[in-house]
C-alpha positions as CSV (number, residue, x, y, z in Angstrom):
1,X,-1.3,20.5,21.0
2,X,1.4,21.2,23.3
3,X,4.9,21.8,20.9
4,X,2.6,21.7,17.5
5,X,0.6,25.1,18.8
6,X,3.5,26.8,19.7
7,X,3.9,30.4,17.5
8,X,0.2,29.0,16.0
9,X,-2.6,31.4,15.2
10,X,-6.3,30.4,16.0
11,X,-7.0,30.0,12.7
12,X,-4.3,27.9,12.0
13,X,-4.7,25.9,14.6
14,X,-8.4,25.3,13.5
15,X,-7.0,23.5,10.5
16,X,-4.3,21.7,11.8
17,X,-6.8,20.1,14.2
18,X,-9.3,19.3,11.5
19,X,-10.2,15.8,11.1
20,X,-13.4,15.1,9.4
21,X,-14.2,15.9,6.0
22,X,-12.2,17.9,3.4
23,X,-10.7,21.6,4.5
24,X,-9.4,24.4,2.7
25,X,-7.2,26.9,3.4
26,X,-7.4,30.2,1.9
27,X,-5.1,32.9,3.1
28,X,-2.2,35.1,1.4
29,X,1.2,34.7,0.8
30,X,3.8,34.8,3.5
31,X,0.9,33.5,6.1
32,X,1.9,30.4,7.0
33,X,0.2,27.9,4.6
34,X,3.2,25.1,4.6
35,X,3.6,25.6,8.4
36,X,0.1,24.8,8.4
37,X,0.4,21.9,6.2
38,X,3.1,20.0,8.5
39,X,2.0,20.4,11.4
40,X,-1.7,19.0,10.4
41,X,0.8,15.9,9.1
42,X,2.4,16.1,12.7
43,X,-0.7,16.2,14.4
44,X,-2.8,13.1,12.5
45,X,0.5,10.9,13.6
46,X,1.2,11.9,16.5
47,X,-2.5,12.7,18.1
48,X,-4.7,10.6,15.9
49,X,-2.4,7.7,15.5
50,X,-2.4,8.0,11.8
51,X,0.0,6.0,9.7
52,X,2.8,8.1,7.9
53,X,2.5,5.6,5.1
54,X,-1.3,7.1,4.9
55,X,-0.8,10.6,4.4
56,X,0.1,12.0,0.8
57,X,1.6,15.7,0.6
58,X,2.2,17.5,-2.9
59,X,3.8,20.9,-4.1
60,X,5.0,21.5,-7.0
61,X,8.7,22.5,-6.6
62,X,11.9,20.1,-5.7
63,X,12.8,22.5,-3.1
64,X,9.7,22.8,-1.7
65,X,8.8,19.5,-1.1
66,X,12.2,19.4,0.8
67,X,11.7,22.2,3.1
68,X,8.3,20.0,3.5
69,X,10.0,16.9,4.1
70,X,12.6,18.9,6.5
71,X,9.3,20.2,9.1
72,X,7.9,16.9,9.0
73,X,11.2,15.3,10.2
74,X,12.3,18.2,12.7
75,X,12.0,16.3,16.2
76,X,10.3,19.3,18.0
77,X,7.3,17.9,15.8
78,X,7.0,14.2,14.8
79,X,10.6,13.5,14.4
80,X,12.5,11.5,11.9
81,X,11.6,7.5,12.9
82,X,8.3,8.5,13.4
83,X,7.9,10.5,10.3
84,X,9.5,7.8,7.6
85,X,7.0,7.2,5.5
86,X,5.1,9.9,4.5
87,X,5.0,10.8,1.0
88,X,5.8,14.4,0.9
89,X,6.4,14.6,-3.1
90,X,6.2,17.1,-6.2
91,X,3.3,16.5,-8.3
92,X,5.5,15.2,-11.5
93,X,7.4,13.0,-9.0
94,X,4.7,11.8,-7.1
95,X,3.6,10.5,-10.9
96,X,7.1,9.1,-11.5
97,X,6.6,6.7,-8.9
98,X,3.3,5.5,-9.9
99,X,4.3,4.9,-13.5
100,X,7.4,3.2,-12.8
101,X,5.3,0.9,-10.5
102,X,3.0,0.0,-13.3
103,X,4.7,0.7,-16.4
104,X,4.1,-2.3,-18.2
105,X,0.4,-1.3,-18.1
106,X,0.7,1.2,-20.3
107,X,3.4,-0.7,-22.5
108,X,6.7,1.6,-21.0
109,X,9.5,0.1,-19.6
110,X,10.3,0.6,-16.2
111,X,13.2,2.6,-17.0
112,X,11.8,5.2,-19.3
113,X,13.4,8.4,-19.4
114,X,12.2,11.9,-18.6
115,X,12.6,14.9,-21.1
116,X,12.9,18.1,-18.9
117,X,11.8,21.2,-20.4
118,X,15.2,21.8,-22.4
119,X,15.2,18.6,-24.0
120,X,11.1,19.4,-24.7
121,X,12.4,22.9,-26.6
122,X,15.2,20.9,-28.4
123,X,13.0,18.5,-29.8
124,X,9.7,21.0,-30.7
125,X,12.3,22.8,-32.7
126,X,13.6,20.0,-34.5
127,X,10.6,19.0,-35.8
128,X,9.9,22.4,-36.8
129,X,13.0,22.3,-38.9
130,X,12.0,19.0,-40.1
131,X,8.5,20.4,-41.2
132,X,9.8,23.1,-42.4
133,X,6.4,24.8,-42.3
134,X,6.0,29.0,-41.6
135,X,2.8,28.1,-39.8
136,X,3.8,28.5,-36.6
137,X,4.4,32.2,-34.9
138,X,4.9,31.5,-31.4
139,X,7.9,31.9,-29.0
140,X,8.3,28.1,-27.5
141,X,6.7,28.8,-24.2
142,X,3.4,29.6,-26.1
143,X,3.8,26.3,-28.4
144,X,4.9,24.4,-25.2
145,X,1.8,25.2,-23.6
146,X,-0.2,24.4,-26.7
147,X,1.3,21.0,-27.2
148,X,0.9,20.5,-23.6
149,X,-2.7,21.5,-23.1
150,X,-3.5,19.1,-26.4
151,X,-2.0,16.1,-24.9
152,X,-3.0,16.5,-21.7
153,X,-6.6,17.1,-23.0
154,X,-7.4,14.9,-25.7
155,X,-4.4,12.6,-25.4
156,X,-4.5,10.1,-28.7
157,X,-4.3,12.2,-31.9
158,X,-7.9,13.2,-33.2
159,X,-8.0,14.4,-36.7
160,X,-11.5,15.6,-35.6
161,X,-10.8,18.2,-33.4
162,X,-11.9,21.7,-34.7
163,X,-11.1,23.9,-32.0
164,X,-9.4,23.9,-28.2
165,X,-8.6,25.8,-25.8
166,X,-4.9,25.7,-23.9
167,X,-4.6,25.9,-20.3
168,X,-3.1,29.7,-20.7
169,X,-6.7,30.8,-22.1
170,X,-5.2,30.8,-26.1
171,X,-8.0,29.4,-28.6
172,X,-7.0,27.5,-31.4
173,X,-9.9,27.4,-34.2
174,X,-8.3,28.0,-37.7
175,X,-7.7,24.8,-39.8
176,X,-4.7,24.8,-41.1
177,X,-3.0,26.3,-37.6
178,X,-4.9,22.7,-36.0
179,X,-3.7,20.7,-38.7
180,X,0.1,21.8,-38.3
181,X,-0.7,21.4,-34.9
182,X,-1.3,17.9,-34.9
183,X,1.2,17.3,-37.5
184,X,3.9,18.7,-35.3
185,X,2.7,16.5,-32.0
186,X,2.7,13.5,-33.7
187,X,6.9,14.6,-35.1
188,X,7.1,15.2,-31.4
189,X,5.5,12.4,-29.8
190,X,7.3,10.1,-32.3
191,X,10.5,11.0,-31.1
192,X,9.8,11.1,-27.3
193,X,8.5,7.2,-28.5
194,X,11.7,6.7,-29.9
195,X,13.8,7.3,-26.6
196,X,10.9,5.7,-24.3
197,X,11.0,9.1,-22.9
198,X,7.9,10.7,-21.4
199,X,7.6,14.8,-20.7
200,X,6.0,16.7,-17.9
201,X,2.9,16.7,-19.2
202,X,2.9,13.2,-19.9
203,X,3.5,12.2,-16.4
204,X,0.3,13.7,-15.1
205,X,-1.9,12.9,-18.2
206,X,-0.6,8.7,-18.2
207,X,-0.6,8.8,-14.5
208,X,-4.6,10.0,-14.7
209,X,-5.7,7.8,-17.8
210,X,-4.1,4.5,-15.6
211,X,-6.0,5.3,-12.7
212,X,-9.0,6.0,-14.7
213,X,-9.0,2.9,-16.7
214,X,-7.5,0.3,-13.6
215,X,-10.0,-0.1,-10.7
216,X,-7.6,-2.6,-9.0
217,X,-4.6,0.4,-8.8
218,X,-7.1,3.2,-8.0
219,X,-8.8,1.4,-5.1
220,X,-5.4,0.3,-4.1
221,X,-4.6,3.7,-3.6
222,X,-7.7,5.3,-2.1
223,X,-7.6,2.5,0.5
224,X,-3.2,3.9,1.3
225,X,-4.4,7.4,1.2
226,X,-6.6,8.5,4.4
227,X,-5.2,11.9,4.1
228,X,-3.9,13.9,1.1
229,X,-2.4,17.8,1.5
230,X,-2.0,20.2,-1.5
231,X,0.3,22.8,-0.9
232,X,-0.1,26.2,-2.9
233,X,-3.8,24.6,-4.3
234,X,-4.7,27.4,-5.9
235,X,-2.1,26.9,-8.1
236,X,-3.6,23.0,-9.4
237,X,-4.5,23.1,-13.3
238,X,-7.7,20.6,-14.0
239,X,-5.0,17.5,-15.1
240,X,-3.4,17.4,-11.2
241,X,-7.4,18.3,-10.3
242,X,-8.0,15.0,-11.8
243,X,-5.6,13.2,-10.1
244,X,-5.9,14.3,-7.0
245,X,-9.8,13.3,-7.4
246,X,-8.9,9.6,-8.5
247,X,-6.6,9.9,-5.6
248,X,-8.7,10.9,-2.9
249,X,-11.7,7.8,-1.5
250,X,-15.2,9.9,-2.1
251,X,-16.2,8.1,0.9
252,X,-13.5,9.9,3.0
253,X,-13.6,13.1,1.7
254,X,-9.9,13.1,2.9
255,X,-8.5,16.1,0.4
């Protein structure tokens, strides 16, 4: 591996040489995942004549995609012309892309916005104002991840859902709490309508359900894709599961 092995563990170089088949890496913080993580990117171009525009990368932070993007491009290991292309991206901006692409089939306009967590908080407690119901005794990051986990999960409104589960393990089972639930959603989901605004959540749940439902853009991007890196996986919730499984071509086992 010449350059790419250099200050590079067995181990590690192990999986950067991997080629066949899906690896995981499991090791602790502070070990040397994301080194691992470029340099496999380095390696498939440079010694396997991969195409950058092939290989997806996600994280799930701005900055570290960008100390990503920053490895890739240093010239001791692909360098910057030969690395343009790869698509080293957050999760929600990875998803961004996608939906912008095909916007119209899901009836948003190209340029919809996206409501950030602030402007998620601002409007959660304007319709609770607006309700101005007492049911709700939860500090916003708890009703975030409630309203999240429902639309992420069941998407459309259901008046039939009796009981769920959010992604932080909290059950919801009593009536009236579900009913206040959904009634709140809807205030919610009514106003994001209203500025053609989608939040984080929505991003990964629209960006699943499209692939899901269109054959013609999930093949389209299982055939780009030979090789897709998670940084941090043990971090993926079962929505980015889902689209990292749409993503990947079962045939490749390329994750």
């Amino acid at each position: 591996m010449e350059v790419l092995s250099g200050g590079l563990n067995g181990k590690q170089v192990e999986a950067i040489e991997h080629f066949e088949k899906a690896i995981l890496v499991i090791a602790g913080p502070g070990t040397g995942k994301t080194k691992v993580i470029t340099h496999r990117i380095a390696h498939l171009i440079r010694h396997h004549d991969v195409s950058p525009e092939q290989i997806l990368a996600v994280t799930f932070t701005n900055k570290a995609a960008q100390e990503m993007l920053d490895r890739v491009m240093d010239k001791d290991l692909v360098d910057r012309d030969s690395s343009l292309g790869v698509r080293i991206h957050t999760f929600h901006a990875f998803c961004v892309g996608l939906i912008r692409e095909f916007a119209n089939e899901i009836g948003l306009p190209r340029n919809f916005a996206i409501f950030d967590q602030e402007m998620q908080d601002a409007i959660l407690v304007e319709c609770i104002r607006e309700q101005q119901t007492s049911q709700f005794n939860f500090l916003l990051p708890s009703l975030r991840d409630i309203v999240g986990s429902y639309k992420a999960k069941f998407g459309d409104l259901d008046s039939g859902i009796t009981e769920f589960e959010t992604y932080s393990g909290r059950k919801i089972k009593d009536g009236d709490e579900i009913e206040a639930i959904l009634n709140l959603i809807s205030a919610y989901q009514t106003k994001l309508d209203a500025h053609h605004a989608l939040d984080f959540t929505d991003l990964i749940a629209k960006s699943v359900r499209l692939l899901e439902r269109n054959s013609v853009i999930r093949e389209r991007y299982q055939r780009e894709l030979k090789f897709i890196l998670v940084d941090e996986y043990q971090d993926v919730n079962e929505p980015q599961y889902q689209l990292l499984k749409l993503l990947c071509c079962q045939s490749e086992n390329n994750l």
